[in-house]
C-alpha positions as a LaTeX table, in Angstrom:
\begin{tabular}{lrrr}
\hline
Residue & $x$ (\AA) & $y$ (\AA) & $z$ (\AA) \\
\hline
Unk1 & 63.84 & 177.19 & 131.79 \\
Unk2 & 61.42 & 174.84 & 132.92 \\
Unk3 & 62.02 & 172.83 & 136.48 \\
Unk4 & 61.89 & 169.63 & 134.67 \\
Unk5 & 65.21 & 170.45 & 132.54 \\
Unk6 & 66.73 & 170.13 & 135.54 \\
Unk7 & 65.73 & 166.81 & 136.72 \\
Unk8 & 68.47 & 164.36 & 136.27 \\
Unk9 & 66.34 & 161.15 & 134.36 \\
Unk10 & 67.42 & 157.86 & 136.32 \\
Unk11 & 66.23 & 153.96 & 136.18 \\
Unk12 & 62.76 & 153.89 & 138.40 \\
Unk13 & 64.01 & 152.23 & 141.05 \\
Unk14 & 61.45 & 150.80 & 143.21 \\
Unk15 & 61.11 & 150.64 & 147.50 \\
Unk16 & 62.94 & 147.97 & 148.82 \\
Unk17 & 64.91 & 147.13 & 145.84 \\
Unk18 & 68.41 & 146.81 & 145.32 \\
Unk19 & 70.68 & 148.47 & 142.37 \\
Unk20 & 72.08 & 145.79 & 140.90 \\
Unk21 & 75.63 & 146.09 & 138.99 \\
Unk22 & 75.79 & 145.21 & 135.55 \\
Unk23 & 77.78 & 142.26 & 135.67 \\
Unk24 & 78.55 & 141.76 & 131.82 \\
Unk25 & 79.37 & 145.06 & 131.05 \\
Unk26 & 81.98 & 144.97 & 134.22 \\
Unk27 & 83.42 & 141.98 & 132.72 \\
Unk28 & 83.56 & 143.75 & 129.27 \\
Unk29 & 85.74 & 145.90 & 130.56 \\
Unk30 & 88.04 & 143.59 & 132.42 \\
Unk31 & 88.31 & 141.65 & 129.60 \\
Unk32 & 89.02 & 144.34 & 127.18 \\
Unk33 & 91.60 & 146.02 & 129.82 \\
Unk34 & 93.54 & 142.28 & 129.74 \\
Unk35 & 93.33 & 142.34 & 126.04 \\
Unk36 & 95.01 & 145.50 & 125.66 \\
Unk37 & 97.37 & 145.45 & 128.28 \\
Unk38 & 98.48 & 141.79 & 126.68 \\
Unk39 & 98.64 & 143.97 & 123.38 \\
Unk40 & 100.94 & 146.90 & 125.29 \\
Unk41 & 103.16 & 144.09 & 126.42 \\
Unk42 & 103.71 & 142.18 & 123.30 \\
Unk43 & 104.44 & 145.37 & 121.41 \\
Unk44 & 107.29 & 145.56 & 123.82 \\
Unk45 & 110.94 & 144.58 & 122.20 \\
Unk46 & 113.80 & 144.11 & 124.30 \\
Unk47 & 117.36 & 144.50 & 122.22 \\
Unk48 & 119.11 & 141.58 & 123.99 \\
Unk49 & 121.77 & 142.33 & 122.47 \\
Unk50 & 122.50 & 146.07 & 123.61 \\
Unk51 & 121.69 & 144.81 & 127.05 \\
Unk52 & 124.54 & 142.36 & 127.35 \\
Unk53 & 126.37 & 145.32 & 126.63 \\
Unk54 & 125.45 & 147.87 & 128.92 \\
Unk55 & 122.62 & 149.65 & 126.20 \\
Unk56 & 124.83 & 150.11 & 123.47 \\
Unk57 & 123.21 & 148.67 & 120.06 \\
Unk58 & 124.96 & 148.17 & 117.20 \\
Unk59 & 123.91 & 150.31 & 113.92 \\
Unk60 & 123.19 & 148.73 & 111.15 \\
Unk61 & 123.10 & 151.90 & 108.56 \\
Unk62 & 125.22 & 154.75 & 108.24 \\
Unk63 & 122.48 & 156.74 & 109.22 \\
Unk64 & 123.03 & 155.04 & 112.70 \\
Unk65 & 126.50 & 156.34 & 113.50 \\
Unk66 & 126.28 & 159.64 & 114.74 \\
Unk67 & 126.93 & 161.03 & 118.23 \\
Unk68 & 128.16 & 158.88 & 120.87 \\
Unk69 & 129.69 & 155.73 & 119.17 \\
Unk70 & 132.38 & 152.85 & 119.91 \\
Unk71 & 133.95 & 150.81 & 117.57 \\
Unk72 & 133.97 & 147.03 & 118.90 \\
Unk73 & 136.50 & 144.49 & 117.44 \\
Unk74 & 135.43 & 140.56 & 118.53 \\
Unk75 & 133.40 & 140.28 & 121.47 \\
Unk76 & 133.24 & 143.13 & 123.87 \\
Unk77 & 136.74 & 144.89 & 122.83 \\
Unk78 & 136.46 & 148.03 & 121.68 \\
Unk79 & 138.78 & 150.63 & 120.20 \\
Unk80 & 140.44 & 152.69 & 122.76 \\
Unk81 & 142.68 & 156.00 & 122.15 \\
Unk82 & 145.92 & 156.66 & 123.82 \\
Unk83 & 147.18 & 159.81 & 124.49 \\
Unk84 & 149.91 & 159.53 & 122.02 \\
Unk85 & 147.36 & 159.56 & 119.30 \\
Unk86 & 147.30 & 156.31 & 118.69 \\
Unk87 & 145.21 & 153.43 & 119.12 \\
Unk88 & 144.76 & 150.34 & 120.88 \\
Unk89 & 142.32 & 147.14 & 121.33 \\
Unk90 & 140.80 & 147.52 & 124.88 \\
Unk91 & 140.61 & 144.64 & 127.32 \\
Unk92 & 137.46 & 142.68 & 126.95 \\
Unk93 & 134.25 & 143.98 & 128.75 \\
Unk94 & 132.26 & 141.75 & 131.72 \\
Unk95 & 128.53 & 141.17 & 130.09 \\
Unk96 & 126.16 & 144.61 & 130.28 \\
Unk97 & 129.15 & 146.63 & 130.76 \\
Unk98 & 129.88 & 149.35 & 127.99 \\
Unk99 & 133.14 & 150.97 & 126.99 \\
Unk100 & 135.41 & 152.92 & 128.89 \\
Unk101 & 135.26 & 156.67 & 128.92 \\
Unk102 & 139.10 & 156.06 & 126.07 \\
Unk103 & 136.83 & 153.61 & 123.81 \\
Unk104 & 133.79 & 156.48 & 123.27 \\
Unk105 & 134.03 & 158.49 & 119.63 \\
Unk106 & 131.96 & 161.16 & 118.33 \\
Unk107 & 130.89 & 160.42 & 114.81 \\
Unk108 & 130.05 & 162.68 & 112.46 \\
Unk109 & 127.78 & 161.94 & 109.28 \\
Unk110 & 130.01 & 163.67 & 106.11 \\
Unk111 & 127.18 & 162.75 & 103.76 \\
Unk112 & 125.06 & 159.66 & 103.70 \\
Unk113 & 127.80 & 157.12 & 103.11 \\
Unk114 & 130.87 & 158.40 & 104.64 \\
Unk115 & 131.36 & 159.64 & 108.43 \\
Unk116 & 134.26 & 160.93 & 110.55 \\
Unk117 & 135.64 & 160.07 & 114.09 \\
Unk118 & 136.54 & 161.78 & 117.42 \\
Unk119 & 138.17 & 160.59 & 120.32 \\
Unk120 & 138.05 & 161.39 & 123.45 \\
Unk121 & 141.26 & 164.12 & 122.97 \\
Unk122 & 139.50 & 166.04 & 120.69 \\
Unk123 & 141.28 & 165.09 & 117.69 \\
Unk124 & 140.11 & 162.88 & 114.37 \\
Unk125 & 140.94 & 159.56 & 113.57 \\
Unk126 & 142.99 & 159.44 & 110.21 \\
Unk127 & 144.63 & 156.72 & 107.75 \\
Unk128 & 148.69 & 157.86 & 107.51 \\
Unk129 & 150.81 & 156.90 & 104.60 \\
Unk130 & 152.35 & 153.93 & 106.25 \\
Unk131 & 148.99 & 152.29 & 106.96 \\
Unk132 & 149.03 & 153.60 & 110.91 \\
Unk133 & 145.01 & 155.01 & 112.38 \\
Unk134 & 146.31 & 158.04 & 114.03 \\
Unk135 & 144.23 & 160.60 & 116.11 \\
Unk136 & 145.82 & 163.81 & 115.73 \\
Unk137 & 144.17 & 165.95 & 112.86 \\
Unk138 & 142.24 & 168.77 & 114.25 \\
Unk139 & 139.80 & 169.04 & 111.14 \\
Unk140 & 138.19 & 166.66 & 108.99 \\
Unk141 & 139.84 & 165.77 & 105.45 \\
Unk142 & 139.57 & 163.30 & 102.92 \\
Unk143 & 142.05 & 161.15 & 104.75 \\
Unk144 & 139.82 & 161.31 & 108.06 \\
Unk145 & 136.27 & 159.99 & 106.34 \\
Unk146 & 135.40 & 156.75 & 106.79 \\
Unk147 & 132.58 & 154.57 & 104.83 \\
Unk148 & 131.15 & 152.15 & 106.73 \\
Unk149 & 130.06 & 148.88 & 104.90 \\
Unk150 & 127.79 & 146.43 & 105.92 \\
Unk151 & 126.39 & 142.78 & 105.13 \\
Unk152 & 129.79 & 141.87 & 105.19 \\
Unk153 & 129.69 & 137.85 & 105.18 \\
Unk154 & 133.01 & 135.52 & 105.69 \\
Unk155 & 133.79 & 132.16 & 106.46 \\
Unk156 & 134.24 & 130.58 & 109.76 \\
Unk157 & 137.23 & 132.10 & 111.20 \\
Unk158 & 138.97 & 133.33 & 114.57 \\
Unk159 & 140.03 & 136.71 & 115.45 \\
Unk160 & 142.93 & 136.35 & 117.48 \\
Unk161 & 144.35 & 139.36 & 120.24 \\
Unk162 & 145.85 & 138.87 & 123.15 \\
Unk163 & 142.76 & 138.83 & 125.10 \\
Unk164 & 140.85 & 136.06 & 123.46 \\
Unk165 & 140.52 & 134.37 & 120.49 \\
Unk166 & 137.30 & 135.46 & 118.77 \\
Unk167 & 135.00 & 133.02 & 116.26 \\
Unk168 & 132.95 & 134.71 & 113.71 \\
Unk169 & 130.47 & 131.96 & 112.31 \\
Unk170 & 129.53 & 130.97 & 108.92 \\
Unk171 & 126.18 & 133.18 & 108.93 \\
Unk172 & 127.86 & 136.05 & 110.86 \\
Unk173 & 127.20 & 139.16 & 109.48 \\
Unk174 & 129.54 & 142.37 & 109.78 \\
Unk175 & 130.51 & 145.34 & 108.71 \\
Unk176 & 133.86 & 147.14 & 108.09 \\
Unk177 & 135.00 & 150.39 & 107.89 \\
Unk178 & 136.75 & 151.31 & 104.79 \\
Unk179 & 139.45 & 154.27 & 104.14 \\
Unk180 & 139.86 & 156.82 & 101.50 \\
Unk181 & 142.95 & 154.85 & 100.11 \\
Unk182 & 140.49 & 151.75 & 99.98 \\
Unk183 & 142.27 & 149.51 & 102.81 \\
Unk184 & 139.69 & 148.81 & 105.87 \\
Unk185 & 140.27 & 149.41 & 109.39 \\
Unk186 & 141.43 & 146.60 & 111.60 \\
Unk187 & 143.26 & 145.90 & 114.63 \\
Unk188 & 147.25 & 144.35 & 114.22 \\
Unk189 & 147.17 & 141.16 & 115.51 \\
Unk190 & 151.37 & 141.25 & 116.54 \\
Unk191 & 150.45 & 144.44 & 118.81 \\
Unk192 & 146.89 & 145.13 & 118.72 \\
Unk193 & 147.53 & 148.67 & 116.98 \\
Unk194 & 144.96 & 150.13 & 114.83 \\
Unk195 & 145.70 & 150.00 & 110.91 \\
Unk196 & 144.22 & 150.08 & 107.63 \\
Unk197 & 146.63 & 147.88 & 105.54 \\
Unk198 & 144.22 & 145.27 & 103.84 \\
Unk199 & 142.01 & 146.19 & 100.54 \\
Unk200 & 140.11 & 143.07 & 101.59 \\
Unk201 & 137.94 & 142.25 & 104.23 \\
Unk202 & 139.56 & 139.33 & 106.63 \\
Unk203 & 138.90 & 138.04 & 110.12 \\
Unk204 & 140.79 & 141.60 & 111.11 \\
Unk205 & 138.86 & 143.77 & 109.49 \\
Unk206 & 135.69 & 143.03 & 111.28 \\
Unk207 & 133.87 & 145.42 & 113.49 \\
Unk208 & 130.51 & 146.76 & 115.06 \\
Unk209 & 129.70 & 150.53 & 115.57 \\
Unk210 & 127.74 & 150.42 & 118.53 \\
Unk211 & 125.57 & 153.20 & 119.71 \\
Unk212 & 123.95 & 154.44 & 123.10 \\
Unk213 & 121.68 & 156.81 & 121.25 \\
Unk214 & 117.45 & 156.40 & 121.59 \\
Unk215 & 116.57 & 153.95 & 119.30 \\
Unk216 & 113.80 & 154.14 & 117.17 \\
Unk217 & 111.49 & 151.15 & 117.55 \\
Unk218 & 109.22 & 150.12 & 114.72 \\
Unk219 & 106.73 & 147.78 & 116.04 \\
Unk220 & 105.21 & 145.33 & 113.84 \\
Unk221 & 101.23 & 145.52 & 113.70 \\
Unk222 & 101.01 & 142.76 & 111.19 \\
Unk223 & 99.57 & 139.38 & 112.57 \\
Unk224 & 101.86 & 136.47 & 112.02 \\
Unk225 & 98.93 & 134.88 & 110.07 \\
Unk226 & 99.31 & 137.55 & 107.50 \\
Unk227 & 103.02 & 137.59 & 106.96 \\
Unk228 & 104.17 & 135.66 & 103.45 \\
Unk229 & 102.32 & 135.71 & 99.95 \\
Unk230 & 98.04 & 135.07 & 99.96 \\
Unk231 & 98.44 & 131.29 & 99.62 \\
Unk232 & 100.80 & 130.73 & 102.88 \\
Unk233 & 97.83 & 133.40 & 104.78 \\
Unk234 & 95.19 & 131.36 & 103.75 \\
Unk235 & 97.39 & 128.30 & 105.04 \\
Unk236 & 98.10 & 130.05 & 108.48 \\
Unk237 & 94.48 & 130.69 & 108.91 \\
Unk238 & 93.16 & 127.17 & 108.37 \\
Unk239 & 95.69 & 126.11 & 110.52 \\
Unk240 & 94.67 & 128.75 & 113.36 \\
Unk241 & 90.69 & 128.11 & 112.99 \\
Unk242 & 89.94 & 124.87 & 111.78 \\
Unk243 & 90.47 & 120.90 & 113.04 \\
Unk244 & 89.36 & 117.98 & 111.09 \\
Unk245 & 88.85 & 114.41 & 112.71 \\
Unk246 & 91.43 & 112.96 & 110.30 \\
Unk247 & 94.10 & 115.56 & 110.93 \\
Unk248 & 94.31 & 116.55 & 107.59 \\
Unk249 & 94.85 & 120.10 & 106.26 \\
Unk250 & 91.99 & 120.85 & 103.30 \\
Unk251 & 93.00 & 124.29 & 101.87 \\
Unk252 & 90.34 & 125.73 & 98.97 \\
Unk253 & 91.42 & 125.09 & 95.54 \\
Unk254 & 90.43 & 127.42 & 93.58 \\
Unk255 & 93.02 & 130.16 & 92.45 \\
Unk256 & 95.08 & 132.89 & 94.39 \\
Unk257 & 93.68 & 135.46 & 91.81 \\
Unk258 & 90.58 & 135.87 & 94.06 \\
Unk259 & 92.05 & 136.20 & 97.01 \\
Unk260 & 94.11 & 139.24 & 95.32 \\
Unk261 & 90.65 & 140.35 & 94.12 \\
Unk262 & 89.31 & 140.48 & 97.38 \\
Unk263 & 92.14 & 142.28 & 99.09 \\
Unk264 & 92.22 & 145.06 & 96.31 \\
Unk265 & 88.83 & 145.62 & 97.62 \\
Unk266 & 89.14 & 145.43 & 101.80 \\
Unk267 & 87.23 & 141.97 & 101.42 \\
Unk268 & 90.26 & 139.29 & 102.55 \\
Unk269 & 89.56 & 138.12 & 105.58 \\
Unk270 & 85.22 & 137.48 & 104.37 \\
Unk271 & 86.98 & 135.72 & 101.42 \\
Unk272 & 89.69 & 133.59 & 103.20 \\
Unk273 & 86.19 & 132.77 & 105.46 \\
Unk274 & 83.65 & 131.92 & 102.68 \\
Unk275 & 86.37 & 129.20 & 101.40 \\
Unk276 & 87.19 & 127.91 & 104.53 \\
Unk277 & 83.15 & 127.23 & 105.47 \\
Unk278 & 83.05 & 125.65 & 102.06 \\
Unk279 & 85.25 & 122.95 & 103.11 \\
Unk280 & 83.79 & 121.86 & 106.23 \\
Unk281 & 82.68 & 118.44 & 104.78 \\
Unk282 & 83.75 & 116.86 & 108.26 \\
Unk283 & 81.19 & 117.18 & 110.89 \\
Unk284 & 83.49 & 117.52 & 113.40 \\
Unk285 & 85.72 & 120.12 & 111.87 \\
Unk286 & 85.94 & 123.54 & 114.52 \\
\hline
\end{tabular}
């Protein structure tokens, strides 16, 4: 190997002068380091929601309740078991507390509608005869599933227990849970005992599984110029990038049908360009 292979090239640097940094690639990277950590942070989604109650999120599929669950009735009350086997509505939660070690349940997907309960004692929660929720089966039968169902929407109403008196909105949605005799679970508003006496959904019957379980976050990567059909994009983007001296919005008019043409073939965001420079008749449009 020749001696020159191992000469490390460098800039010719001349006596008496001084390296000098490069300034615009330095910034480059500053820049680019702001950009992305402003990207890392608005990726990240707090649940509001579970915090106000101590991390526990409510599920919104079936899929959700497994493991660790509680079973909330109005606004921070959850179930609670008793060591008679029955069960009660707990007293109302302070904000980002969760439920007491008697209002945690094990649940336990039967297939992918219908799941079963566990309290605290060991034992499964179960519809009697009379209409009573009972914990005191030891194995899981058709009389301890439970389906839950969701989207459930009702009128503006109050929940009444001897805690507080509850209001469930117009544009609340809710779930129930729902027994094999077809009456859903609620909470006796005389005593606060657990039942399942009602076939349909009322004020009562209205719950939230909640969850303590890692949640899966799905992040959304699409800009909120893109979201809606091609011609509400192409009317986000003129509003983002251009400014006439009238204030008035000019939007292309020829058809949608090339802009689906164009983003069949990778070749949106050159199109939704092209017409946009084709309608900069205002000299001082951006």
């Amino acid at each position: 190997m020749s001696d020159y292979d191992n000469v490390r090239i460098k800039k010719l640097v001349l006596k008496g002068e001084k390296h000098k940094k490069n300034k615009k690639r330095k910034k480059e990277k500053e820049h680019k380091d702001v950009e992305d950590g402003a990207a890392k942070k608005s990726k990240t989604t707090v649940d509001e929601d579970a915090v106000q109650h101590g991390g526990w999120w409510k599920a919104t599929t079936a899929a959700n309740i497994v493991g660790t669950v509680a079973i909330e009735f109005g606004e921070r009350c959850y179930l609670k078991a008793l060591d008679n086997g029955l069960f009660t509505l707990g007293a109302p939660h302070n904000q980002g507390d969760g439920p007491d070690p008697e209002e945690i349940f094990t649940a336990f997907p039967i297939n992918e509608r219908k799941v079963s309960f566990k309290s605290g004692y060991g034992k499964y929660l179960k519809i009697e005869k009379d209409g009573m929720v009972t914990g005191r089966s030891e194995a899981v039968g058709s009389m301890e599933q439970w389906e839950p169902v969701f989207e459930v929407k009702l009128q503006p109403t109050y929940l009444y227990c001897k805690y507080s008196t509850i209001r469930f909105g117009k544009q609340d949605k809710r779930m129930a849970l729902l027994s094999e005799t077809g009456h859903f679970m609620s909470i006796d508003p005389e005593d606060d005992a657990c039942v399942a006496l009602r076939k349909k959904v009322g004020q009562h019957e209205i719950c939230l599984v909640r969850t303590n379980a890692i949640q899966d976050v799905v992040i959304d990567d699409q800009p909120k110029e893109e979201k809606g059909d091609l011609g509400e994009v192409e009317r986000n983007y003129v509003k983002k990038f251009q400014k006439f001296q009238d204030k008035k919005m000019r939007i292309s008019q020829n058809t949608v049908k090339e802009l689906e043409e164009a983003k069949a073939k990778g070749l949106l965001h050159e199109t939704l360009l092209d017409r946009r420079s084709k309608m900069k008749a205002d000299r001082y449009c951006k």
